[in-house]
PyMOL CGO cylinders between C-alpha atoms (Angstrom):
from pymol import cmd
from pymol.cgo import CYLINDER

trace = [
    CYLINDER, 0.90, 16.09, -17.78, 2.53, 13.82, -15.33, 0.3, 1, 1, 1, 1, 1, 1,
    CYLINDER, 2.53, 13.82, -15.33, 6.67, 13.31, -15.03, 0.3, 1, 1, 1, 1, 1, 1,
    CYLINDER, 6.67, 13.31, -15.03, 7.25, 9.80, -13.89, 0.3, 1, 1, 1, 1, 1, 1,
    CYLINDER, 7.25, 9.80, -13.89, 10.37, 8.24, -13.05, 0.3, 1, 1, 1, 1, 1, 1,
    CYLINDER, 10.37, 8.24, -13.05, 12.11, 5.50, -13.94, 0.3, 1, 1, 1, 1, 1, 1,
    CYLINDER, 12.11, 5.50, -13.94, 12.60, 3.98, -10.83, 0.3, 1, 1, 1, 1, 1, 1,
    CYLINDER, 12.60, 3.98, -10.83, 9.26, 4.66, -9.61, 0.3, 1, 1, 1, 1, 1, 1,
    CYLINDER, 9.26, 4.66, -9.61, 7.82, 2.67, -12.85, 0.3, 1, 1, 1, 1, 1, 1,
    CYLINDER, 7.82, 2.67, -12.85, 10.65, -0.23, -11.59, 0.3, 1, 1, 1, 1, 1, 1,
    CYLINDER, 10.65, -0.23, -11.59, 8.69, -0.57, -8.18, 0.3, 1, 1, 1, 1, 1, 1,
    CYLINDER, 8.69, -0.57, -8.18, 5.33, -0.35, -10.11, 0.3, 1, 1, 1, 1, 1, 1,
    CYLINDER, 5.33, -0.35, -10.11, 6.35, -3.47, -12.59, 0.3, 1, 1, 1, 1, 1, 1,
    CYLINDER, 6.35, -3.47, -12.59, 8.31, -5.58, -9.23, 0.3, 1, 1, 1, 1, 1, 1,
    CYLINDER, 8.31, -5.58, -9.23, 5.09, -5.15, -6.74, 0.3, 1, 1, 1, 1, 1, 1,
    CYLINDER, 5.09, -5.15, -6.74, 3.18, -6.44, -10.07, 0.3, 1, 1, 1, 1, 1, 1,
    CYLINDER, 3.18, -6.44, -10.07, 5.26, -9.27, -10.89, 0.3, 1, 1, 1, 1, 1, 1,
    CYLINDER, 5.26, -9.27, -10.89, 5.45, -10.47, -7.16, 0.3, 1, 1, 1, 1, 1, 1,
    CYLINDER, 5.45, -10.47, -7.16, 1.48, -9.80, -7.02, 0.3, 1, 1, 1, 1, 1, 1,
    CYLINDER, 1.48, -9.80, -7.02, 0.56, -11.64, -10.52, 0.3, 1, 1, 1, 1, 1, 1,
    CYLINDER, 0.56, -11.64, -10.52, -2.22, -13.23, -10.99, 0.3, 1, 1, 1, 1, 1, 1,
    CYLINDER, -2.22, -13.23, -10.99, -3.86, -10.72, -8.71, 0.3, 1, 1, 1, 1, 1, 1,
    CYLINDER, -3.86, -10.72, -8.71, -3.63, -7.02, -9.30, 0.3, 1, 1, 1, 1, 1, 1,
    CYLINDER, -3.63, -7.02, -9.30, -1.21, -4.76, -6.86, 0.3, 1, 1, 1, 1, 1, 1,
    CYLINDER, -1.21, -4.76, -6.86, -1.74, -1.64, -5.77, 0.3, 1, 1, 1, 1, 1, 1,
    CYLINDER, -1.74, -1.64, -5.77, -0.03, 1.18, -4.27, 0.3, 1, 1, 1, 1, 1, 1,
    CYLINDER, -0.03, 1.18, -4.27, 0.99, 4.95, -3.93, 0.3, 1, 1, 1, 1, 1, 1,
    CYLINDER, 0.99, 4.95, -3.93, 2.74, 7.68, -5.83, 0.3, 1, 1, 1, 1, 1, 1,
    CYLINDER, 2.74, 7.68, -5.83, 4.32, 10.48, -4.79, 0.3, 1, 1, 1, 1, 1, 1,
    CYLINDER, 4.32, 10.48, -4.79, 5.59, 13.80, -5.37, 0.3, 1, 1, 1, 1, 1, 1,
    CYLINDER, 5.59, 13.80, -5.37, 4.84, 17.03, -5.86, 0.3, 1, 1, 1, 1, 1, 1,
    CYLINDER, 4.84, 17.03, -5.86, 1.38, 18.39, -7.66, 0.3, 1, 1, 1, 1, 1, 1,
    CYLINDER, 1.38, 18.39, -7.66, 2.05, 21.47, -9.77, 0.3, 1, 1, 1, 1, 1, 1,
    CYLINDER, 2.05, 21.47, -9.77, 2.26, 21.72, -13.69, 0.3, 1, 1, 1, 1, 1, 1,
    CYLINDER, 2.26, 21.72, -13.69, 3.75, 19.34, -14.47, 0.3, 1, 1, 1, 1, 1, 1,
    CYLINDER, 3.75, 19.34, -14.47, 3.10, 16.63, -11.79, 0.3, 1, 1, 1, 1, 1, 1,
    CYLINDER, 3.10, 16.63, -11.79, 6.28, 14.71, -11.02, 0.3, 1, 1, 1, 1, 1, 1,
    CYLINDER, 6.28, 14.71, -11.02, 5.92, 11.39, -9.21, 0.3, 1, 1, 1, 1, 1, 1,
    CYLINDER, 5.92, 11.39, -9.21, 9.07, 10.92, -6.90, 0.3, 1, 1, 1, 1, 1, 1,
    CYLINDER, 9.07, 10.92, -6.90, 8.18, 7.63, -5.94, 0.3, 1, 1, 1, 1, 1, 1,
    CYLINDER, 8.18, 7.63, -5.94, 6.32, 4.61, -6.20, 0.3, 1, 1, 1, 1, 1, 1,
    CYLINDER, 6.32, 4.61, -6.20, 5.61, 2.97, -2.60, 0.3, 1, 1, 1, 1, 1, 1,
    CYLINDER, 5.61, 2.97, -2.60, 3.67, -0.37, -2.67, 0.3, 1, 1, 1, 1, 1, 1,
    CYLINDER, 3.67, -0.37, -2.67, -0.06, -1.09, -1.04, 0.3, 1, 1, 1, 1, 1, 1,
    CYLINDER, -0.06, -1.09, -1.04, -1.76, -3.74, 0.06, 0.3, 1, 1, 1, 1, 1, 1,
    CYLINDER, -1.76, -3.74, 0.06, -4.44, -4.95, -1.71, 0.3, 1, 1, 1, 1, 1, 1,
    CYLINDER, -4.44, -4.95, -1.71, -7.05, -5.35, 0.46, 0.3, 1, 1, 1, 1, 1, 1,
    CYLINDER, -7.05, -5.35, 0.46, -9.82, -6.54, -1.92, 0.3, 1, 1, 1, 1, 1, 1,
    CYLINDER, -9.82, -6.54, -1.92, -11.30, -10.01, -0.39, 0.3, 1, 1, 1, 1, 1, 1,
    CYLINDER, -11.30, -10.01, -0.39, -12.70, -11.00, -4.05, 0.3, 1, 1, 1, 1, 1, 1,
    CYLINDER, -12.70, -11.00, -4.05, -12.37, -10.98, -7.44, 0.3, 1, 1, 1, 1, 1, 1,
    CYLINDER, -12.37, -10.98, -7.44, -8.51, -10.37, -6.97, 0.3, 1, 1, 1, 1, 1, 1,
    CYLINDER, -8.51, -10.37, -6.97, -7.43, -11.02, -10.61, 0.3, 1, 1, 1, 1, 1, 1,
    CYLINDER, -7.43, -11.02, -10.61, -9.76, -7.75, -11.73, 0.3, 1, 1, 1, 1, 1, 1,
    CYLINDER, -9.76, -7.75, -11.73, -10.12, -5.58, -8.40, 0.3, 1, 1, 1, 1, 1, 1,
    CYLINDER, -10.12, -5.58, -8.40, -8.19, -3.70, -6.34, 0.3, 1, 1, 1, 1, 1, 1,
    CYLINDER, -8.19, -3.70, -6.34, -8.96, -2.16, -3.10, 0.3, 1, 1, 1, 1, 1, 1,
    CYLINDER, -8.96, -2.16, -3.10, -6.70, 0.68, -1.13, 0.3, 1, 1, 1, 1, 1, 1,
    CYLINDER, -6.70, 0.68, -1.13, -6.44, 0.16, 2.44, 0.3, 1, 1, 1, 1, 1, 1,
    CYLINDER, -6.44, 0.16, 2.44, -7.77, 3.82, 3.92, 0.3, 1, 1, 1, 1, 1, 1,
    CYLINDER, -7.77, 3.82, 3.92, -5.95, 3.61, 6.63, 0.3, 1, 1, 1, 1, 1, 1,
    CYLINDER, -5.95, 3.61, 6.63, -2.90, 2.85, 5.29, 0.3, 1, 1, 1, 1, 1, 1,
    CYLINDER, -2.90, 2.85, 5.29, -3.54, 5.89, 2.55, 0.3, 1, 1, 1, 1, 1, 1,
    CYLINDER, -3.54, 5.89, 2.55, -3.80, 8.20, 5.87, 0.3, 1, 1, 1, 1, 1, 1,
    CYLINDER, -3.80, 8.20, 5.87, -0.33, 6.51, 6.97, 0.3, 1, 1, 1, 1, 1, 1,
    CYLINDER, -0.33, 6.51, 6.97, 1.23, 7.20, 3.54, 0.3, 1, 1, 1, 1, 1, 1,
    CYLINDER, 1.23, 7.20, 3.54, -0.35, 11.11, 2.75, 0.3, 1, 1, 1, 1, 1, 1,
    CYLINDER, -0.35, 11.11, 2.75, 1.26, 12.08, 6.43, 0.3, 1, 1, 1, 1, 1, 1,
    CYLINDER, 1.26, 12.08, 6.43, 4.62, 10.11, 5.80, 0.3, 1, 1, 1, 1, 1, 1,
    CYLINDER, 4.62, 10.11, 5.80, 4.39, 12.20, 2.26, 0.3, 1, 1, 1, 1, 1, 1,
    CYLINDER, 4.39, 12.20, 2.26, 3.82, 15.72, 3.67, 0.3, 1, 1, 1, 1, 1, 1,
    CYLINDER, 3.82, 15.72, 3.67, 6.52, 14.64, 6.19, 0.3, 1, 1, 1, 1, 1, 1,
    CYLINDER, 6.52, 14.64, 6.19, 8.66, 14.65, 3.63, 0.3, 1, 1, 1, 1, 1, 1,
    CYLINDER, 8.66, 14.65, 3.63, 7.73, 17.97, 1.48, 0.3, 1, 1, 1, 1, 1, 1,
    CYLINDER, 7.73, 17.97, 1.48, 5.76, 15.85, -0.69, 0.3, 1, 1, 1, 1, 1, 1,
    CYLINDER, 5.76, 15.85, -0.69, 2.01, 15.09, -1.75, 0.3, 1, 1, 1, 1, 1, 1,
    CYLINDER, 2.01, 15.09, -1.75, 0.15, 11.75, -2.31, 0.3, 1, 1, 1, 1, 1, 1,
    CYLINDER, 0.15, 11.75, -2.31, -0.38, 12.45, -5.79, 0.3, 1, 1, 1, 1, 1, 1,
    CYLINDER, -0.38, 12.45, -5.79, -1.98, 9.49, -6.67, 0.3, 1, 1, 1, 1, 1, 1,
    CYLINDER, -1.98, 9.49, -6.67, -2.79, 5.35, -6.94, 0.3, 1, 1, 1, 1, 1, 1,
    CYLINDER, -2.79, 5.35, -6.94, -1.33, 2.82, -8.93, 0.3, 1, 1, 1, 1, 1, 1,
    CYLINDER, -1.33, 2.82, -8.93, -2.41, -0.72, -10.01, 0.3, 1, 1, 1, 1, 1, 1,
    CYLINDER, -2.41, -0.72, -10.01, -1.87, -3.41, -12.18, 0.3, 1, 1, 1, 1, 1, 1,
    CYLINDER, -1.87, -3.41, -12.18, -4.14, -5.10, -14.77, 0.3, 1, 1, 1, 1, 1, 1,
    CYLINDER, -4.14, -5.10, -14.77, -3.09, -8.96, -15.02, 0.3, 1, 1, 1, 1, 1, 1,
    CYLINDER, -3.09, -8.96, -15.02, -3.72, -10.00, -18.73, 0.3, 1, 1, 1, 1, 1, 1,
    CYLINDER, -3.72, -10.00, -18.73, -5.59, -7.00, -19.45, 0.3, 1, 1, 1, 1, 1, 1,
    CYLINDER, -5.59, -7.00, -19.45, -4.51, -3.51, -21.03, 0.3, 1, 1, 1, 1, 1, 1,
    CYLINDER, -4.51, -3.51, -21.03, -3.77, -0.55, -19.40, 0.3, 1, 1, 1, 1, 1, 1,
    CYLINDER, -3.77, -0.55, -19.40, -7.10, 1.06, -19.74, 0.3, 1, 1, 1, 1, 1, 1,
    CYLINDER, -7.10, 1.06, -19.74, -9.34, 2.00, -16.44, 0.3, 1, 1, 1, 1, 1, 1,
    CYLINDER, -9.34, 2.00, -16.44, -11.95, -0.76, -16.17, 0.3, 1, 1, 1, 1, 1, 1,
    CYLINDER, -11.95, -0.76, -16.17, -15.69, -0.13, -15.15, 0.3, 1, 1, 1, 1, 1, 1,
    CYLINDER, -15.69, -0.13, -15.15, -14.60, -0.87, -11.22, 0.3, 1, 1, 1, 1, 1, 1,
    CYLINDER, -14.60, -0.87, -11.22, -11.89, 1.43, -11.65, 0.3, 1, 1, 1, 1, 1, 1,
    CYLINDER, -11.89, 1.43, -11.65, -14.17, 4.80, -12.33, 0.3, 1, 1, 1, 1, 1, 1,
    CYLINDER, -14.17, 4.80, -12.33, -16.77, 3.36, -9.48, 0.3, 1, 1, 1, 1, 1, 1,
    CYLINDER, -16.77, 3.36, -9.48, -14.02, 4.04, -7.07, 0.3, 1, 1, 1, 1, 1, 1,
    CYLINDER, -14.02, 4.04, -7.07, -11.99, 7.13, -8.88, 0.3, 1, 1, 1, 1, 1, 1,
    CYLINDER, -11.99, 7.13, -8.88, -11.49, 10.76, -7.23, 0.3, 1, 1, 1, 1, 1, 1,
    CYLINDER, -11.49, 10.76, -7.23, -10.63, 13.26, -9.71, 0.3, 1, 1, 1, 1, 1, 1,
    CYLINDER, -10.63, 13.26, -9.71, -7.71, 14.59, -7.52, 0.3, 1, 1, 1, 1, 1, 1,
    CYLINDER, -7.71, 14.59, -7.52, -5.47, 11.43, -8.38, 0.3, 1, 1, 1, 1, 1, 1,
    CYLINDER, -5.47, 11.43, -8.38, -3.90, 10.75, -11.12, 0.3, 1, 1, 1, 1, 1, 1,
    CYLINDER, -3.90, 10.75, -11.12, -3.98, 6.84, -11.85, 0.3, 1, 1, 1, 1, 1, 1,
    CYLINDER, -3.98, 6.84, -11.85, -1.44, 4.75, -13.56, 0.3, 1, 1, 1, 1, 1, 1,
    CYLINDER, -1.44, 4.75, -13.56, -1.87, 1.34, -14.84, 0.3, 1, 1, 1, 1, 1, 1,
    CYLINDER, -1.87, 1.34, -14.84, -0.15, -1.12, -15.80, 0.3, 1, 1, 1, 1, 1, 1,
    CYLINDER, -0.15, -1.12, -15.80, -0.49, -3.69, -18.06, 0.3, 1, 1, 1, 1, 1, 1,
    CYLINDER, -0.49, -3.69, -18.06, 1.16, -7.11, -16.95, 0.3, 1, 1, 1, 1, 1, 1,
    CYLINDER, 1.16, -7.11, -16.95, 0.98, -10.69, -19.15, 0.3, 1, 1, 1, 1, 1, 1,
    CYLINDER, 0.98, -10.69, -19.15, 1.97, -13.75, -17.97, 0.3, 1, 1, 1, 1, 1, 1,
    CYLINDER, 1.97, -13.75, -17.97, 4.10, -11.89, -15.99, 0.3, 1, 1, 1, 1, 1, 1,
    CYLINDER, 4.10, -11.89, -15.99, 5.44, -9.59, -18.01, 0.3, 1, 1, 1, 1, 1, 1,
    CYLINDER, 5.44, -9.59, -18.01, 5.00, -5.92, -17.82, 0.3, 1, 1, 1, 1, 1, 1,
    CYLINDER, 5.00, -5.92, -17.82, 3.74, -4.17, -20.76, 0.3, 1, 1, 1, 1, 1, 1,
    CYLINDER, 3.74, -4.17, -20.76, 2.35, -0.81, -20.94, 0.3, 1, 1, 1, 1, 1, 1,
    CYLINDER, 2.35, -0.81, -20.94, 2.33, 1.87, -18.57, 0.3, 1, 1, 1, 1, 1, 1,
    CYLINDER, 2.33, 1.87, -18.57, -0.34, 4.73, -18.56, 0.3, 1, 1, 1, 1, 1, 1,
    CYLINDER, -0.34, 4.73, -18.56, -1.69, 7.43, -16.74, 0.3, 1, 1, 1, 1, 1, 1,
    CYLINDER, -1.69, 7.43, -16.74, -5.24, 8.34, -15.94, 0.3, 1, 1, 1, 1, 1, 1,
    CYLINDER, -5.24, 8.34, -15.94, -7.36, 11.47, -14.64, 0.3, 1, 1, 1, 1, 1, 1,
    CYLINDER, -7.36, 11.47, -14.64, -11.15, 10.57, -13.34, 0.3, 1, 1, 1, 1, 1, 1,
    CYLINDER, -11.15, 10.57, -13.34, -13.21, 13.54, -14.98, 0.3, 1, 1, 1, 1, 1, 1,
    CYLINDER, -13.21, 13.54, -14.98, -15.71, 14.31, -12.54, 0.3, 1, 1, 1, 1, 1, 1,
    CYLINDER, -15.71, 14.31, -12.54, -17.82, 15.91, -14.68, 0.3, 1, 1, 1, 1, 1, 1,
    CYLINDER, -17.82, 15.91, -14.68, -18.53, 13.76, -17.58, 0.3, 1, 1, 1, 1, 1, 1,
    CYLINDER, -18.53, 13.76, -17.58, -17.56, 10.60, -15.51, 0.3, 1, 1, 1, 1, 1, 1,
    CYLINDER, -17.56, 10.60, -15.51, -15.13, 9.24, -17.58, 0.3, 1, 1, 1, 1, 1, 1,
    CYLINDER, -15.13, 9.24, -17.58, -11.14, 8.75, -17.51, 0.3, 1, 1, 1, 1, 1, 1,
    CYLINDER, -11.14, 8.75, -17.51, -9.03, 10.86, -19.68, 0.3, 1, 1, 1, 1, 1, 1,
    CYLINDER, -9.03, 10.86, -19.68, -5.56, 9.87, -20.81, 0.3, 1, 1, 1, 1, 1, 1,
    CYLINDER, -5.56, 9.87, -20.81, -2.90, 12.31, -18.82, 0.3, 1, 1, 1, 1, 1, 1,
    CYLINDER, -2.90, 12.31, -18.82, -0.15, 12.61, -20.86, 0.3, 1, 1, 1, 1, 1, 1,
    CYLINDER, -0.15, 12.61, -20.86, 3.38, 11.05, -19.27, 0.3, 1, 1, 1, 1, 1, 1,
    CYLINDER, 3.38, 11.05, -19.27, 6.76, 12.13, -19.79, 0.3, 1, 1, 1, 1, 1, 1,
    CYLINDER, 6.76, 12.13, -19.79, 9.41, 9.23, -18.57, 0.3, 1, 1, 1, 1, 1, 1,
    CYLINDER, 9.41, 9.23, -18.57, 11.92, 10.11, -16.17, 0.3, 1, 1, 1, 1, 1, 1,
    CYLINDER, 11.92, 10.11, -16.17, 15.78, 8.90, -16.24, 0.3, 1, 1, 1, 1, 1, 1,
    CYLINDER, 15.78, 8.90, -16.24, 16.39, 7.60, -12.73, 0.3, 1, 1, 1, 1, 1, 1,
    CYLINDER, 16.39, 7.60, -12.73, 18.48, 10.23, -10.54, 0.3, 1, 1, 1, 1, 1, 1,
    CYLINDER, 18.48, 10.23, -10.54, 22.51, 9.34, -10.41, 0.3, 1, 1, 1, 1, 1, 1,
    CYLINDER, 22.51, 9.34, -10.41, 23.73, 10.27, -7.04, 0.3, 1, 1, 1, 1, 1, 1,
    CYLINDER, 23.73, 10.27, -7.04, 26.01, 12.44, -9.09, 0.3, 1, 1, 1, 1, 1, 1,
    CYLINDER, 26.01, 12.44, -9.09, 22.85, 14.52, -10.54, 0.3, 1, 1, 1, 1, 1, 1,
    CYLINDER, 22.85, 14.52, -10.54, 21.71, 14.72, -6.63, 0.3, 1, 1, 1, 1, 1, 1,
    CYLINDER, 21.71, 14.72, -6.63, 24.63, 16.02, -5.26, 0.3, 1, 1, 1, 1, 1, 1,
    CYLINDER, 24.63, 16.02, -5.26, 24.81, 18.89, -8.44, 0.3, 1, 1, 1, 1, 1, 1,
    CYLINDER, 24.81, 18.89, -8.44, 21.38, 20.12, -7.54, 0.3, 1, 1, 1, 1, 1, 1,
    CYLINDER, 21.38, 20.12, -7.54, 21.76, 20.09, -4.03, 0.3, 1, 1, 1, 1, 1, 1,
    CYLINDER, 21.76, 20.09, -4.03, 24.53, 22.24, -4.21, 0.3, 1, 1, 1, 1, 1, 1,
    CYLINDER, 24.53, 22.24, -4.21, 22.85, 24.76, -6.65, 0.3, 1, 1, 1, 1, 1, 1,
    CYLINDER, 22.85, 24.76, -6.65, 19.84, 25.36, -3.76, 0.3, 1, 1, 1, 1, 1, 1,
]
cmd.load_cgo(trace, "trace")
């Protein structure tokens, strides 16, 4: 199961609207655990030099850059995001050619620039397929609700 917040699926559905026709991509994090919980959504650059509209490619050394600025912070790069113009929210073929069973993936589904559904993906190593990860939606965090559990630590 993955926890995702609100405001981290906001980012998700603004990087894909600015990005449409083409797909976006970027980075969540959080923390890894049972369940995960994705903190936040930061936005990638798509560094794919074809086939934009259907193919995304993370810049590595920009991942490195995010997974330190991550475990700066207490956190973990817990996984990738991208969008699917005009297409559902379902891993294409390019997507498992490229998947690391460590990261969770969401999708999203964007039309005509629209965003439509959101899901969440786990690469099975194994049988070398995607499974559907289960996704809880997050309210995002008041600053009131910040400063209460703050002061309960």
């Amino acid at each position: 199961m993955i926890r995702l917040r609100d405001d981290a699926v906001g980012v998700i559905q603004e990087h894909a609207i600015e990005a449409f026709p083409e797909e976006c991509c970027g980075f969540l994090l959080g923390y890894v655990g049972e369940p995960k919980r994705v903190i936040e959504a930061r936005p990638g650059k798509n560094i794919a030099t074809e086939n934009r509209a259907s193919r995304y490619i993370v810049d590595p050394i920009e991942m490195l850059h995010v997974d330190d600025d991550a475990r700066t912070k207490g956190m973990d790069l817990i996984g990738i995001y991208h969008s699917h113009p005009n297409h559902p929210a379902v891993p294409s073929e390019f997507d498992r050619s490229r998947a690391a069973p460590w990261y969770t993936y969401v999708i999203l589904s964007i039309v005509d620039r629209e965003p439509q559904e959101v899901a969440a993906w786990r690469f099975d190593e194994s049988t070398k397929r995607f499974e559907r990860e289960e996704m809880v939606r997050l309210p995002m965090e008041t600053d009131s609700r910040k400063r209460r559990r703050a002061t309960k630590r």
